[in-house]
Residue, then its C-alpha position, 0 to 999 in steps of 0.5 A: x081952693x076953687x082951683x081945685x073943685x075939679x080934683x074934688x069932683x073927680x074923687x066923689x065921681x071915683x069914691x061913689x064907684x068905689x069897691x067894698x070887701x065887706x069889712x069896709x071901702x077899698x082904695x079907688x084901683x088904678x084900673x078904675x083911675x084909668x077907666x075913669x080918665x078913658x070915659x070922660x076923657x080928663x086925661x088928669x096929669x100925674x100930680x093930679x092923680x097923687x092929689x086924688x090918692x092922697x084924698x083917697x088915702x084920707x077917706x079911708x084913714x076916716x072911715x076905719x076911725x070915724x071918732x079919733x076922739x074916742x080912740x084910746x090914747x096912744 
């Protein structure tokens, strides 16, 4: 919804910075929440940090299986 574009942007500006391990992306680290809150002064409430983790947790959860359909069945 267009009330949230600004929870959105905040997650692409903290997923293009994010970590690799080399086996693939890391979660956003709550360092990195903060220090991104610190540089552009958004100071983002609480519920709006879970949405941003909620995103997160969706991104990984698609970049570990990036074609469900092709998963075997469970």
């Amino acid at each position: 919804p267009p009330e949230a574009v600004y929870l959105w942007s905040a997650f692409r500006r903290l997923s293009g910075r994010r970590s690799s391990s080399g086996f693939g992306p890391l979660a956003i680290s709550w360092p990195e929440i903060d220090a991104f809150q610190r540089l552009t002064r958004s100071g983002l409430a609480p519920w709006e940090i879970e949405i941003i983790e909620m995103l997160d947790h969706l991104f990984l959860k698609t970049m570990a299986n990036p074609n469900p359909e092709s998963a075997p069945s469970e």
